[in-house]
C-alpha positions in Angstrom: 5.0 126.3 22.8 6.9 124.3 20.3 6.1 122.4 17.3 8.7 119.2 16.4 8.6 116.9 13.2 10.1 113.5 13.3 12.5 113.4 10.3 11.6 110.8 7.3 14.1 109.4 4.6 13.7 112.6 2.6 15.8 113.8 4.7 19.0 112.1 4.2 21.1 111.5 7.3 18.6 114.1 9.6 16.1 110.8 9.0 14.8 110.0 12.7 16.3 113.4 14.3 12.8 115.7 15.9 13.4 119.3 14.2 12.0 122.3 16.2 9.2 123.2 13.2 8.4 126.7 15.1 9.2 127.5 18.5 7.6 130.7 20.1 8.5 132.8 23.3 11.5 131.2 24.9 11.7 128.6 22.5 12.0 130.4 19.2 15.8 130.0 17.4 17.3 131.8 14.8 18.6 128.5 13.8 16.4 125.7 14.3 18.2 122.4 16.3 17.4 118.8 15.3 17.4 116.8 18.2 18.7 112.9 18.3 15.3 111.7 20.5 12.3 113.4 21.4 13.8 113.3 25.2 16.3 115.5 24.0 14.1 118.1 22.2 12.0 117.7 25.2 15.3 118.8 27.9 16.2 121.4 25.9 12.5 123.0 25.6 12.4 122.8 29.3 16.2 124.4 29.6 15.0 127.4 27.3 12.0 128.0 29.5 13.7 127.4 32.7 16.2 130.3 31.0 15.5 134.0 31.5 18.6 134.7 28.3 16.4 134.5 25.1 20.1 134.1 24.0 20.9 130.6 25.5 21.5 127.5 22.7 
């Protein structure tokens, strides 16, 4: 499970990116990404669950 926010203006030049709000199991990140389109947030989610490295970016 994952929760992403679409970026507004009050976030300077993130504006428009999807953040990973919270991520849990396979999806958490010490380091939330920001992701350029919600397709990409969506291939990465899938990538991470695909993974069985909690470690993989």
């Amino acid at each position: 499970m994952a929760i992403l926010v679409h970026l507004c203006e009050q976030h300077g030049s993130d504006a428009g990116r999807w953040f990973l709000e919270a991520g849990f199991g396979r999806v958490d990140h010490p380091n939330p990404p920001t992701f350029a389109s919600l397709g990409a947030a969506q291939d990465w989610i899938t990538r991470r669950l695909a993974t069985t490295d909690d470690t993989t970016s």
